[in-house]
C-alpha positions in Angstrom: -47.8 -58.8 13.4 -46.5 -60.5 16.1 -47.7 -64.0 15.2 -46.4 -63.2 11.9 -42.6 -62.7 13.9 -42.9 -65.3 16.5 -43.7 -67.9 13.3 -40.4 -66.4 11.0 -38.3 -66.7 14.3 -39.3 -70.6 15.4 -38.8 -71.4 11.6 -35.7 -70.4 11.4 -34.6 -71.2 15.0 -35.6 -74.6 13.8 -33.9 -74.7 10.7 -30.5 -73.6 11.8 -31.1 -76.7 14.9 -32.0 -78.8 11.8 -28.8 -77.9 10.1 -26.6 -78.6 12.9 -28.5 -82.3 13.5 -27.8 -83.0 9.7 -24.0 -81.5 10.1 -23.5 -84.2 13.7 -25.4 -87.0 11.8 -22.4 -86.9 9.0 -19.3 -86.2 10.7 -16.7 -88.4 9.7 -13.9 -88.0 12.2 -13.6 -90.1 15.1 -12.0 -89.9 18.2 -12.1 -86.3 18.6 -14.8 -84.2 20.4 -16.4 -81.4 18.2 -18.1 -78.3 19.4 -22.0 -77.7 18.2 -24.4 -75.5 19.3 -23.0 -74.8 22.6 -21.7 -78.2 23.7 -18.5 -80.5 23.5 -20.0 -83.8 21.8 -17.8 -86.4 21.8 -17.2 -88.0 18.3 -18.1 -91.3 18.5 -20.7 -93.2 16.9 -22.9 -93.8 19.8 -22.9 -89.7 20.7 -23.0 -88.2 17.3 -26.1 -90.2 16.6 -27.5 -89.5 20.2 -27.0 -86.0 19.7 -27.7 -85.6 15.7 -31.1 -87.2 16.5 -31.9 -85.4 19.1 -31.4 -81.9 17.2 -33.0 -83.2 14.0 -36.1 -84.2 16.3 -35.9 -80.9 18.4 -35.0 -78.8 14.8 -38.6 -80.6 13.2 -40.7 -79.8 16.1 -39.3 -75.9 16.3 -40.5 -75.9 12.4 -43.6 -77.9 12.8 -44.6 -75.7 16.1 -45.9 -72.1 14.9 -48.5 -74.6 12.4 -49.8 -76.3 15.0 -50.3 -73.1 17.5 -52.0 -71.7 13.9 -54.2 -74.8 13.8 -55.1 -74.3 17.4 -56.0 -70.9 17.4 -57.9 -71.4 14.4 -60.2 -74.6 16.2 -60.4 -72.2 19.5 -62.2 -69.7 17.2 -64.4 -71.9 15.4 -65.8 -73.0 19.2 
């Protein structure tokens, strides 16, 4: 049961980071700052893509993480 709410909790933890990397990556306004997840990000292009890519990257691993603890509990009890 607790695998089961540890995976739910990562995916969506990692799809609401995803969401927010998609929502920096397309900003159109520049020259302001906007506020995401916690921090001021400036809005310029060098920043928003910085920052957008480092969310989308941080959003796939969240989602990819509870499979790959699955596949390694599942090789540590085939040993």
């Amino acid at each position: 049961m607790k695998k089961a709410i540890v995976f739910f909790v990562m995916l969506i933890a990692g799809l609401i980071v995803t969401e927010q990397a998609v929502d920096i990556l397309t900003t159109r306004g520049r020259g302001e700052a906007i506020y995401k997840m916690g921090m001021l990000i400036p809005a310029q292009d060098f920043y928003l893509y910085l920052y957008g890519s480092i969310f989308l990257l941080l959003g796939i691993l969240l989602i990819l993480s509870p499979l790959l603890f699955k596949k390694s509990f599942i090789a540590k009890k085939s040993v």
